[in-house]
C-alpha positions in Angstrom: 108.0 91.8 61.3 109.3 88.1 61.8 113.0 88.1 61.9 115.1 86.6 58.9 117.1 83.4 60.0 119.8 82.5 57.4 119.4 78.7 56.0 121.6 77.2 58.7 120.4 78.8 61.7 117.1 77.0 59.7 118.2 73.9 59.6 120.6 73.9 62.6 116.8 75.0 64.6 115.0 71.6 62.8 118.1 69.6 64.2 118.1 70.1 67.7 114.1 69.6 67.8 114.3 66.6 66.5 116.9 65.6 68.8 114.6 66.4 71.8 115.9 70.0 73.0 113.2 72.2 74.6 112.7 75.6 72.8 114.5 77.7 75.8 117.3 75.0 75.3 117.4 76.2 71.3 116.9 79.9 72.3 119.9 79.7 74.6 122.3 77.9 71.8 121.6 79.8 69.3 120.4 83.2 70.7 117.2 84.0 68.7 113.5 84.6 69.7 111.3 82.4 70.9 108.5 83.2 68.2 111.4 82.4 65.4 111.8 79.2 67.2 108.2 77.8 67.8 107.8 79.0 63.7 110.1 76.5 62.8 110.0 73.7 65.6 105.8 73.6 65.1 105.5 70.6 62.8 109.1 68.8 63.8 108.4 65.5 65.3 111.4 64.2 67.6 113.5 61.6 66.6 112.2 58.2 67.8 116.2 57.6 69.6 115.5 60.9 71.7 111.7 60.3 72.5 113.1 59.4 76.3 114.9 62.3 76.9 112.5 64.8 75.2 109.7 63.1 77.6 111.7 63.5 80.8 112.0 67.0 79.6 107.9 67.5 79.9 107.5 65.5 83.0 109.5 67.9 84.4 108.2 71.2 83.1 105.1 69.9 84.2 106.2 69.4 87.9 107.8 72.9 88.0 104.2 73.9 86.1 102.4 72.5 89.0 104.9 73.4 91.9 104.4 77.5 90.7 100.6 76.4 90.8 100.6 75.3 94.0 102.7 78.1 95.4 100.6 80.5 93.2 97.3 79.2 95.6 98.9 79.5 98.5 100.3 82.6 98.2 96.8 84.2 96.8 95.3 81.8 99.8 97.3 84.1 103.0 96.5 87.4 100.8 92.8 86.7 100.6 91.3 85.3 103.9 87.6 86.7 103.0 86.6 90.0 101.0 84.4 92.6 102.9 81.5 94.3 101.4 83.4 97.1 100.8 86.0 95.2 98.6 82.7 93.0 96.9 81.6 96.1 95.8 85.0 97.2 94.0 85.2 93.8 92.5 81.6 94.1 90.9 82.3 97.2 89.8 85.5 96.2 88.1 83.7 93.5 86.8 81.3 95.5 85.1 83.9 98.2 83.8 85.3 95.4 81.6 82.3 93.5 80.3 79.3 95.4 81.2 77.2 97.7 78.7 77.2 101.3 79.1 73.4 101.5 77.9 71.3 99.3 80.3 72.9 97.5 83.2 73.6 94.2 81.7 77.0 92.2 81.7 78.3 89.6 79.2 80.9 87.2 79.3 81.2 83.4 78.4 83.4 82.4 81.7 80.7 80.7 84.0 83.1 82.2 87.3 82.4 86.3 86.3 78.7 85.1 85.5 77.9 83.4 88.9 80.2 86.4 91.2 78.4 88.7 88.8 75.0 87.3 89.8 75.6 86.7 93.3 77.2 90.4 94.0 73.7 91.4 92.8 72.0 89.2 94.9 74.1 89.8 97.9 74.8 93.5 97.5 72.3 94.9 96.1 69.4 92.6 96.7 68.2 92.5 93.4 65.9 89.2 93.6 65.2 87.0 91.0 62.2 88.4 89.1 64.4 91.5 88.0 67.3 89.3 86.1 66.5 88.6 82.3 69.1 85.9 81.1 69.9 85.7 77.8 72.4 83.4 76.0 74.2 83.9 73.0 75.0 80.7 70.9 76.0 79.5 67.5 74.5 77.3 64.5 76.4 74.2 65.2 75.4 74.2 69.2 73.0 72.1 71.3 70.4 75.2 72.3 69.0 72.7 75.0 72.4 71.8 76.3 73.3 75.3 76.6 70.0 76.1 78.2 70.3 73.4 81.1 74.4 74.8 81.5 73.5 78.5 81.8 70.8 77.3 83.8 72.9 75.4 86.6 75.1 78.8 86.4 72.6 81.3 86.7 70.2 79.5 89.1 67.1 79.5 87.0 64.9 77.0 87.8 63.2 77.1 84.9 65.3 76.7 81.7 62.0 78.3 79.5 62.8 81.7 81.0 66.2 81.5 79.2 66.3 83.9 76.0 68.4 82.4 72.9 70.1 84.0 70.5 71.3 82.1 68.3 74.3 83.5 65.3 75.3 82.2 62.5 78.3 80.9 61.9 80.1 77.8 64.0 82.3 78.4 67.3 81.7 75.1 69.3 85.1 74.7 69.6 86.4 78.0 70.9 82.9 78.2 72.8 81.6 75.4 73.9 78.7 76.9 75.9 78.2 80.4 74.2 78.3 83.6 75.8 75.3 84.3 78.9 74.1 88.0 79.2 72.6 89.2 82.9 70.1 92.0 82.3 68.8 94.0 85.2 65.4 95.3 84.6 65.1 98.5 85.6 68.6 99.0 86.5 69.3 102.8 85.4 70.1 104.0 89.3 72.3 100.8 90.0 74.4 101.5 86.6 74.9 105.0 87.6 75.9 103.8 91.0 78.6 101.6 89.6 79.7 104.0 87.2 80.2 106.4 89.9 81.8 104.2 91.7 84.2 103.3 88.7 85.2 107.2 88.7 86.3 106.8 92.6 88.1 104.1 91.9 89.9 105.6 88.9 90.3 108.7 91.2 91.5 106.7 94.4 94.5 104.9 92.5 95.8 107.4 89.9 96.3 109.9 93.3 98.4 107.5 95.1 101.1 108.7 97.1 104.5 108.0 96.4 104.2 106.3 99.9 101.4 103.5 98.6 103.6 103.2 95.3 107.1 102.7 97.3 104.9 99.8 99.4 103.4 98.5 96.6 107.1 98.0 94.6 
């Protein structure tokens, strides 16, 4: 339930915004949540006389923004030298816990990364070749179906964009998504879903049993 703000705390909010302070500058004078804050700073423009200062303000919370990028990369970059099949494996089936169907073996998502590690971990792992993936995308009204065809396309590594299946929904989502949603099918894939699944259960088994050694290491 949003918190109740008296008329001053209000107007005294609208006022510092439009004098160019940054919303942890607002929280911090006048000690109330953020979400209260960004309600009532959304639609206040800043005064043309503090348009300098409130533009230094963002060049600089974009420097820190890409200075924790950066260190963010580099950090990931010493953890992760290269992944061993072993690890692939766990990934995949990860993957597939979050996004894949418990019915057939077939795994939707509209984020082109999770299709093509999706697709190649196949490839790679379990040597499923070509003629057993059944792509299908899933697209709106207001989309270009032979756009969306040629995208999935480059993503999938189909060669030819005919053996695409399109579904296409009503309604209109360009927007939120731009490219629709693509869905990998294995055909015939009842041992390899069971296989994941099982490994799933290992995994599930593996890190609830830690011992308080792994958890003090992991802290």
């Amino acid at each position: 339930m949003p918190t109740l703000l008296s008329t001053k705390t209000k107007k005294t909010i609208v006022r510092l915004r439009k004098h160019g302070w940054s919303l942890p500058e607002i929280k911090k004078k006048i000690n109330v949540g953020y979400g209260s804050i960004f309600r009532y700073t959304k639609n206040v423009e800043i005064l043309p006389q503090f348009n300098k200062t409130w533009l230094g303000k963002r060049g600089g919370s974009i420097k820190r923004m890409w200075k924790q990028e950066k260190y963010a990369q580099e950090k990931a970059n010493k953890m992760i030298k290269s992944l061993s099949i072993k690890e692939k494996i766990i990934l995949l089936s990860a993957l597939y816990w979050g996004e894949g169907s418990k019915n057939d073996f077939s795994f939707i998502n509209s984020d082109p990364n999770f299709i093509k590690v999706f697709i190649i971990g196949l490839k790679e792992l379990f040597k499923i070749s070509d003629d057993r993936l059944s792509i299908t995308i899933r697209i709106y009204e207001d989309m270009n179906q032979e756009e969306c065809k040629i995208y999935w396309a480059q993503i999938t590594g189909v060669r030819n964009i005919d053996l695409i299946k399109i579904n296409v929904l009503k309604g209109k989502k360009q927007g939120k998504l731009k490219f629709g949603l693509c869905r990998v099918r294995v055909k015939k894939g009842g041992d390899l879903l069971k296989y994941i699944k099982a490994i799933k259960d290992q995994i599930v088994i593996r890190f609830c049993s830690r011992s308080s050694t792994d958890r003090t290491g992991a802290s």
